[in-house]
N, C-alpha and C positions, 0 to 999 in steps of 0.2 A: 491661471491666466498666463498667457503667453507676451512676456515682454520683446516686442517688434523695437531694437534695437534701430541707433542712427551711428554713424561713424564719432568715436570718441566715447560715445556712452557704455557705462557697463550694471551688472545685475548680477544679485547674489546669488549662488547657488547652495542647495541645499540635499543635495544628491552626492553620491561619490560617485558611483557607476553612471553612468551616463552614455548616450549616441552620438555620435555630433552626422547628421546627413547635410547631406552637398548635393543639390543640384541643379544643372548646365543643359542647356541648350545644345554641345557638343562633346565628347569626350576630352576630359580633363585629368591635370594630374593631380592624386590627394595626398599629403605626406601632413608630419606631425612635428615637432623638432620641440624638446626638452631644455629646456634655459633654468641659468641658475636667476640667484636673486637682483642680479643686472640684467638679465635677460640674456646672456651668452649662452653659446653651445662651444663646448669644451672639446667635442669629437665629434667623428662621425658615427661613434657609436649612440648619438644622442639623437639622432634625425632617423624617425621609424617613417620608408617610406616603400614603394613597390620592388625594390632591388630585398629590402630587407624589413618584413610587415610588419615584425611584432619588435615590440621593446617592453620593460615591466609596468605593466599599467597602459599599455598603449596597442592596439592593431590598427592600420590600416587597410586599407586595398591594394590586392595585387597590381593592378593594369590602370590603362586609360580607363574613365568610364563617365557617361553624364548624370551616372547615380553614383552615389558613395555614402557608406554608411560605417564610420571610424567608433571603434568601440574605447572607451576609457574608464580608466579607473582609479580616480585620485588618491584612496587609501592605499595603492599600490605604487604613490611614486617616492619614492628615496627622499629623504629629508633634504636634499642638495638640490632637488627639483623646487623652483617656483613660478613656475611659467609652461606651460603645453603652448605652442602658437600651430594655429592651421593652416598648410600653406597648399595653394592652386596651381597650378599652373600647365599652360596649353602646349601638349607635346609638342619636341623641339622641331624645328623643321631638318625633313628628310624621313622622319618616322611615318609620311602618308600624308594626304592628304588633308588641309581643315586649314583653321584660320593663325593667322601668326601674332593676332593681339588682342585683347579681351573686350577693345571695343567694338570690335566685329560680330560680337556674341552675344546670347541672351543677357542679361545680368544672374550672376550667379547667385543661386539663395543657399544659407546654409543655417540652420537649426539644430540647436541644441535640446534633447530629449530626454525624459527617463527610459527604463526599458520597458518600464508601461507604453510607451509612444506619444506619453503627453509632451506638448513642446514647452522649454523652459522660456527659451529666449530666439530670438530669430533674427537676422539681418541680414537684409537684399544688399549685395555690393554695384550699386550704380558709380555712376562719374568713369568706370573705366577708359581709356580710350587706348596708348601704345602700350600698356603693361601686358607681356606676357606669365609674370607671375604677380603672385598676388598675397600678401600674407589677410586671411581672412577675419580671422578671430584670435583671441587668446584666453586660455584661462589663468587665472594667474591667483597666486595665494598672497595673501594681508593677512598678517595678525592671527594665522592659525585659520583663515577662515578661505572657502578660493569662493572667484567671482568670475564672470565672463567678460571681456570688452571688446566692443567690432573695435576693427581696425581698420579694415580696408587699404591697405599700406599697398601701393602697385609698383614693378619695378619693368622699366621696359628693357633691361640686360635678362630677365629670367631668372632661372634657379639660381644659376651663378652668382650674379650681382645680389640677388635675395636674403642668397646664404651667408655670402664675405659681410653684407648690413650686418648680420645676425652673429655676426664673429666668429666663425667659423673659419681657422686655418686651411682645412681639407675643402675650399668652397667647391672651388673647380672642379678638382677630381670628383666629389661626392654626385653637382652634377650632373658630369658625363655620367655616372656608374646610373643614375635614374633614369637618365634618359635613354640607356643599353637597355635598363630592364621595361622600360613601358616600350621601346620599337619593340624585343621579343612576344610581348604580350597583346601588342597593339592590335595583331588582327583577331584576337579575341572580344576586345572589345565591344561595346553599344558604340554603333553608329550613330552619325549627325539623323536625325528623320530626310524624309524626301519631303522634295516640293510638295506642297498640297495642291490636292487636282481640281482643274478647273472648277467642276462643279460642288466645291467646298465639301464632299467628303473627306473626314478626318483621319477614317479608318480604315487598315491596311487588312485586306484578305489574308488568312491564318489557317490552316488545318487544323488547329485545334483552338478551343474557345478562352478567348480572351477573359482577363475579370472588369467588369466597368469600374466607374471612376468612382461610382458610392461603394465599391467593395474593395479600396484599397489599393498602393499602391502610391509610390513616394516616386516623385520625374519633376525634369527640371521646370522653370519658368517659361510658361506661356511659347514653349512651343508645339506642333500640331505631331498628334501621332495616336497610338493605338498601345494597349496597355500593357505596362511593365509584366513578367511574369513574375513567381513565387519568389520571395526572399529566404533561401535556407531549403525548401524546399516544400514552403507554406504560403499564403495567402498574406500577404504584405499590408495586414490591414494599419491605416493611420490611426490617431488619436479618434478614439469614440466609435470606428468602423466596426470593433468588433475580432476583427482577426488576431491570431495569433502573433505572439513579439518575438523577434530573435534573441537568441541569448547572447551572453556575453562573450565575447571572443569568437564571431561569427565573422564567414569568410569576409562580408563586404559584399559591394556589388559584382564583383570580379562572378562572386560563385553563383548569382542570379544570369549572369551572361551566359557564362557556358552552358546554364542546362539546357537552354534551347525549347523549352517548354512555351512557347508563343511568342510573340511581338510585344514592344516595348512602349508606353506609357510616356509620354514626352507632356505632358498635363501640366500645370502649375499645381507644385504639391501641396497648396493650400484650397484650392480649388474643388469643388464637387459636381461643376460641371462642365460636359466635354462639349460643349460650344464655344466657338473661337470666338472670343471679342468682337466687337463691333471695329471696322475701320477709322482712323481716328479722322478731325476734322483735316479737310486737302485743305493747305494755304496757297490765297490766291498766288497769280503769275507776278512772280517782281518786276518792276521795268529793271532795264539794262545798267546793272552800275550800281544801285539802290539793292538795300538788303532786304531778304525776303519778308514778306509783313506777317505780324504776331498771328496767330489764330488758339483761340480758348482750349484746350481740352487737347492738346497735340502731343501730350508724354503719353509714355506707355501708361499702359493700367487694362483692368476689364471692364470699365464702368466710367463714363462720365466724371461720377467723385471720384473716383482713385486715381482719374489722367489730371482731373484740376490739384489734387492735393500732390501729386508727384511736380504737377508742374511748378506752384507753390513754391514747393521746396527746392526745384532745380534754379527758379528765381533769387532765391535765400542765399545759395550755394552759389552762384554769380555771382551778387553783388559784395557777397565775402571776400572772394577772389579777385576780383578787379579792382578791387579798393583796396585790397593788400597787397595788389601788383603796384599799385599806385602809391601806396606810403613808403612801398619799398625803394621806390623810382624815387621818390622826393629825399628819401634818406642818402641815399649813396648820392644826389645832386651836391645835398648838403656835408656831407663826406668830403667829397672831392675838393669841394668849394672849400674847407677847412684846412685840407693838406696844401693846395696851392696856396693860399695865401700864408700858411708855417711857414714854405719854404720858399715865397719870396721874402719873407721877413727875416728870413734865417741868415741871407745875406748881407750884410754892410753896406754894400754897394745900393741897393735897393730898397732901402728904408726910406733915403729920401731922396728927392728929384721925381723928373718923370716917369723915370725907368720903373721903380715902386708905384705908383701911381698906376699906370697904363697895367701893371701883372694883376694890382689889385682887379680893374676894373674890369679883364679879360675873365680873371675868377667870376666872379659874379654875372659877367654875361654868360659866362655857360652854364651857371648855376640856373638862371633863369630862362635859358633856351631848354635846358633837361624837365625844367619842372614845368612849361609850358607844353613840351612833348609829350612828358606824362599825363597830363590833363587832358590835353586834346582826348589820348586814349578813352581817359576817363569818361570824358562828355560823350565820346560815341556810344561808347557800352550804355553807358544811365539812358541814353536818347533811346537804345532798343529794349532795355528794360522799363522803362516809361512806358514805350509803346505797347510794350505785352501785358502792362500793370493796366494799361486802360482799356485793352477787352479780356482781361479774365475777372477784373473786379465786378462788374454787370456779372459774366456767368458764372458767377459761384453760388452753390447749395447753398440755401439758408443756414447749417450750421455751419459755413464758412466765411457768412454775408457779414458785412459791418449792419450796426443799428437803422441808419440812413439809406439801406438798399431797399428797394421795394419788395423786392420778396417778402417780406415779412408784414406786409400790407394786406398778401395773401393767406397766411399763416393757418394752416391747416393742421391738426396733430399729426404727426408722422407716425409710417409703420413699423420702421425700422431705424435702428439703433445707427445713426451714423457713422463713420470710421473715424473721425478727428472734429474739434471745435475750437470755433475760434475765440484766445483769449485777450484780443489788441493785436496792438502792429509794432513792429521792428523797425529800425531806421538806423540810419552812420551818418553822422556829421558833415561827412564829404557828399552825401547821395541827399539833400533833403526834401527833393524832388517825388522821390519815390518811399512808398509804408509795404513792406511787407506783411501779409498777412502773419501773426503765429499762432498756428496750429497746434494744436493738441492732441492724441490719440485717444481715445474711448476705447473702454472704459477707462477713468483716469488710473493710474499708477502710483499715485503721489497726490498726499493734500494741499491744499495751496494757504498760502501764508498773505493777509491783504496788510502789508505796511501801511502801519497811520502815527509813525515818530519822522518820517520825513518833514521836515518845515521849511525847504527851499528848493526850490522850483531851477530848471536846469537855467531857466533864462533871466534867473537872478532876483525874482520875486518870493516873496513873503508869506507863508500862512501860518496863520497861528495856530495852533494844539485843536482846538474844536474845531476848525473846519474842515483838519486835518483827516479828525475820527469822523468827522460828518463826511466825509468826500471815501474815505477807506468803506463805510458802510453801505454808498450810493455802490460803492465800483462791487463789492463782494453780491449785495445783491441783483446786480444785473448778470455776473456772473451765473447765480443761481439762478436767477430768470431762463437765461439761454441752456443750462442743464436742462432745465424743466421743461423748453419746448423741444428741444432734440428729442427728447427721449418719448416711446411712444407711452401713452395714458398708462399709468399704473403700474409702470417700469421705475419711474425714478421719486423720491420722496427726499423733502428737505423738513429737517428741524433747527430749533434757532434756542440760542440760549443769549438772552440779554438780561443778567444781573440784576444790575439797576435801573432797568426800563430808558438806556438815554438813547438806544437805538430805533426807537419806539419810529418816530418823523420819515428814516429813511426805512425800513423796513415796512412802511406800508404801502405799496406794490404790492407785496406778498401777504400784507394781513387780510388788505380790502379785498380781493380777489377770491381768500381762501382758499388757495395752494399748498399752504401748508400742513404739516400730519395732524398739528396742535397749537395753538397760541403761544409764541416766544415766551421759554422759560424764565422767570423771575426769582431771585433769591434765593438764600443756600439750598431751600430744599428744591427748588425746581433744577439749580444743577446737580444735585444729587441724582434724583428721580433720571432725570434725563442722560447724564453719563452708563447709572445703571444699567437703564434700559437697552442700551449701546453695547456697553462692554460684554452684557448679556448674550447679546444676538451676534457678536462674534464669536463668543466662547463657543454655542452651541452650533454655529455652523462649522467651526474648527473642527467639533470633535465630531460632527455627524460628516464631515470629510474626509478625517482622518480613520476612523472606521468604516470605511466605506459602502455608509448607508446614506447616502444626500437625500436620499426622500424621506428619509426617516426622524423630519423635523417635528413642532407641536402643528395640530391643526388649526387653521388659519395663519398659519406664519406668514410674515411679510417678507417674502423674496425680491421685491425692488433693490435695486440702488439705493442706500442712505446717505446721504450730507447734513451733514453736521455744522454749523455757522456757529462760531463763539465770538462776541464782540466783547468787546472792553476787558480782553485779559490783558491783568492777573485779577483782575477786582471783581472779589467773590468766590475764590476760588482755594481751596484748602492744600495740603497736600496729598491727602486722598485725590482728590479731582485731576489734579495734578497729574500724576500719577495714571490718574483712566484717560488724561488726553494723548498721553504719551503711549499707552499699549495702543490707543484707539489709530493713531498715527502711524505705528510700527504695524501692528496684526491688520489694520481693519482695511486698507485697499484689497487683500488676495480674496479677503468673501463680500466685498463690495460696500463696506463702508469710510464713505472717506469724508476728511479733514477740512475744515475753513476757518481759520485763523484769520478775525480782525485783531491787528494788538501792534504794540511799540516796544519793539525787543528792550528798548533801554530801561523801559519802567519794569521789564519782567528780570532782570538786574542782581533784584534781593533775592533769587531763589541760587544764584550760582550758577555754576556748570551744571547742575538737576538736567536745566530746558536746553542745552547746547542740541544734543540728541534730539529733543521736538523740534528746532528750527530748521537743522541739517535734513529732515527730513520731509520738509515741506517746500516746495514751487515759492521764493518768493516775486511776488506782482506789488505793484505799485497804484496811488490814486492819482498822482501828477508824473510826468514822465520822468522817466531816469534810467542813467545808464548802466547798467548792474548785470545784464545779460550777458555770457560770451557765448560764441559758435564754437564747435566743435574744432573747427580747421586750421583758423588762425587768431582764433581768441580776441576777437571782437568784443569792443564793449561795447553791445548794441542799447540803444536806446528804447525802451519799451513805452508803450503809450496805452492807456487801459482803453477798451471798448465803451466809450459813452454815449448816453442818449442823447440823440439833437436837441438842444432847449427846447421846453413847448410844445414836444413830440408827446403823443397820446400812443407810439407804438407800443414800449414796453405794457403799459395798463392792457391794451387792448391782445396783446398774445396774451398775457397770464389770465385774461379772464376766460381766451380760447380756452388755454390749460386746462382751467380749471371747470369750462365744462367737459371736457371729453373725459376728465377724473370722475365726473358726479358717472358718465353716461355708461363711463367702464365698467362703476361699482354697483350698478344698476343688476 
């Protein structure tokens, strides 16, 4: 499975050899730069980039190019190496014609791969706007072991100011010397695509024949063109295409340009099909003066879901920002206000009479003119963030809908596999106007952990231990509710393990219904039985993936999604068990079995450090709100709030009973 990376997050790798592809909407630049274990670069013989391709363990690309394909190779870097960082950036100007900032451009996608062509990890670099360079990714080694992290780190000085970041003495020099070598190479280069022609043809007339978009070929983000030619001098096939993979220490895209063997592929390289997106929605005409009004579905994407889930997140990503434009404004008020008044105190003269008096009072008035300024900001932003919160909440897909949207009035099984779900909403103390949706990607990546040891309530009320585990058990199974309607009939499966039967009350949604694969397990043998069975079904799909026969399971095997719900750990549970929740946690998201932890980390206590590793590895969610989440950016402690059913609502019953006919109608 391919982990779709967001800025700050990162993922293990398990490959040495690896690709890392790059691609742009225009030609860009791809270099690599080698950091020790603070992340310096010592020389300029550490920075592999178009002046100078190769370093040990590392090629790049000769030229500009809107494909790039950087080959690496971590058991070839020097013990002194802990860091590879990928760096972008848009020839300088005077090299020819294009754009001079990265907000002018597609957003760039760069993917990390075996040299199978499977993808590891992946991250679109959005938010760009004056950066003309960009440090994209890093890999970086922990503990003997490397892992990938986006970055997205943009600098609008360029390479220069990019590299001096990067500690690099030679910044300057190094450079100019890049920038000599892509103008020499430049007009080798893959060109920007042309306009597309009026009458929406995609495709550029070629004297020799192109390969379509299901036969291969790696191009940047969603822009319009005709397809790449051979990589190496073969058939560029992607993950599952079929074609043949470059080896290691291949020219790059540089040596796909020169051959000249057809026209160039500008597709989204995730894409399989060569039809341009749909136009997004036009926002109406603003009046004069007033800011332009929200319209649903208006971020990039190919598809209605992926413009609302981009926008979602470009919402997220706002109000992180403005609200930490904001605390930062209220800090330095508060700053200021603290140094004036030191330093009227500091004086003799001014301690007492009016003269002290009047500095005090002067402090404080600009204290609260600054923090009055800064709010003001604040209220404009939340007012057009409000505004876009109250028409994209109506149009969002049922698995991005709260329980209370009527979509799910209509609740039909679905065909297809969503792209993200929603698990509650986000909020900041300052904004409490506005709930972010948060999303989730599909298939999950990560088990999820439902806290039921919280016993106080952000806004200073009381529950006691059962109502605790009673509200932990409501929120996990709506949870598993909404897995179950996303997903289409006979795709996804939940089983449930409760001990001692005290889950029994909120778990019936899912009994009455018959949703489930088996009746919640009970008593040591039923968690036995049921771990087994688990541990089982990863082992075998492990090994029939790693000898690469996948079809070569038992007959009837159940290839759905599994979820696992365990309520009231540790009680009931041995150290054997123990033990299979933790492989089950670690192995079983990569062949599709994952995690749900009901439990109170503090009662789990007597087992030691054991379960550190189970917790670190699970999502934890809350059953009353709390603030435990940060963003990526600026490390928000956002406040999360579980997705609950309206009191009284008969929706959640009445989709699991959908479910659970379209399951009888599948098996049929």
């Amino acid at each position: 499975m391919t982990a779709e990376l967001v800025r700050g997050q990162n993922h293990p790798l398990s490959q040495s050899r690896l690709e890392i592809r790059i691609s742009a909407g225009t030609p860009i630049v791809a270099a690599a730069a080698l950091g020790d274990e603070d992340g310096r670069i010592h020389g300029v013989e550490w920075v592999a980039h178009p002046g100078a391709p190769t370093r040990p363990g590392l090629e790049v690309s000769r030229q500009a190019a809107a494909d790039h394909r950087l080959a690496v190779d971590l058991d070839a870097m020097a013990d002194a190496i802990h860091r590879v960082s990928v760096l972008l950036a848009l020839p300088a100007p005077g090299s020819g014609p294009g754009p001079a900032r990265f907000g002018a451009v597609a957003a760039p996608f760069v993917a990390v791969t075996g040299l199978d062509g499977a993808e590891v990890a992946s991250f679109t670099l959005t938010g760009l706007e004056a950066e003309s360079a960009v440090v994209a990714l890093e890999l970086y080694r922990r503990q003997g072991a490397w892992k990938v992290r986006a970055v997205g780190q943009g600098y609008a000085g360029g390479l220069a100011e990019l590299l001096t970041d990067q500690g690099l003495p030679e910044a300057v020099q190094l450079a100019g010397t890049i920038n000599e070598a892509v103008a020499r190479g430049l007009a080798r280069s893959v060109q920007a695509p042309l306009p597309r022609p009026a009458d929406g043809d995609r495709s550029r007339q070629a004297a020799a024949p192109a390969f379509g978009p299901d036969q291969g070929g790696i191009a940047p983000q969603g822009a319009p063109g005709p397809v790449q030619p051979s990589y190496g001098g073969q058939p560029a096939g992607g993950p599952g295409q079929g074609g043949p993979q470059p080896a290691y220490g291949g020219a790059g895209a540089d040596s796909s340009a020169a051959t000249g063997g057809g026209p160039v592929d500008y597709s989204h390289p995730g894409r399989r099909s060569s039809a341009p997106p749909p136009p997004p929605p036009a926002a109406p005409q603003a009046r004069p003066g007033q800011p332009a009004q929200p319209v649903a579905g208006d971020a990039t994407g190919w598809s209605m879901e992926e413009r609302l889930y981009n926008q979602v997140w470009g919402m997220f990503e706002d109000l992180a920002r403005t609200t930490a434009a904001y605390r930062s404004a209220v800090d330095f008020a508060e700053s200021r206000m603290d140094r004036e008044l030191e330093q009227a105190l500091s004086d003799p003269r001014s301690r007492i009479g009016g003269q002290g008096d009047a500095a005090r009072e002067a402090a404080r008035a600009r204290h609260t003119q600054l923090v009055e300024q800064a709010r003001e900001v604040l209220d404009r932003d939340l007012a057009q963030l409000v505004a876009e919160a109250e028409v994209v909440e109506p149009a969002l897909p049922m698995a991005f809908a709260r329980w209370d949207n009527p979509v799910w009035h209509a609740y039909r099984a679905p065909m297809e596999i969503p792209m993200a779900l929603r698990l509650g909403d986000l909020r900041l103390p300052e904004a409490e106007r506005i709930r972010i949706p948060m999303l989730l990607r599909l298939p999950l990546e990560r088990g999820l952990w439902i806290d039921s040891g919280r016993t106080d309530s952000l806004d200073g009320s009381f529950t006691d231990s059962h109502d605790m585990r009673r509200l932990a058990m409501e929120t996990a199974v709506a949870h598993a509710a909404r897995l179950l309607a996303v997903y289409p009939a006979g795709e996804f499966t939940v089983h449930v393990i409760d001990p001692a039967g005290s889950g029994a009350q909120a778990l019936a949604p899912l009994t009455q219904t018959g949703v489930l694969a088996a009746p919640p397990a009970q008593g040591a043998a039923g968690v036995t039985d049921v771990l087994g069975r688990l541990t089982q079904r990863v082992d075998l799909v492990q090994m029939a993936l790693r000898g690469g026969a996948p079809d070569a399971l038992p007959p009837g095997f159940d290839t759905s999604q599994q979820l696992l719900i365990v309520n009231d750990f540790p009680h009931g549970f041995d150290d054997r068990a123990v033990n299979q929740l933790r492989y089950l946690a670690d192995e079983g998201p990569s062949v599709g079995v994952h995690l749900m932890m009901v439990a109170d980390r503090e009662e789990s206590a007597g087992y030691g450090p054991l379960l550190d590793p189970l917790w670190r590895s699970l999502l934890r969610l809350t059953a009353m709100p709390d603030d435990h989440l940060a963003d990526p950016w600026v490390g928000h402690a956002w406040t999360y709030e579980p997705p609950l059913v309206p009191p009284g609502s008969q929706v959640l019953h009445q989709v699991l009973t959908q479910v659970a006919a379209a399951r009888r109608s599948w098996n049929r």
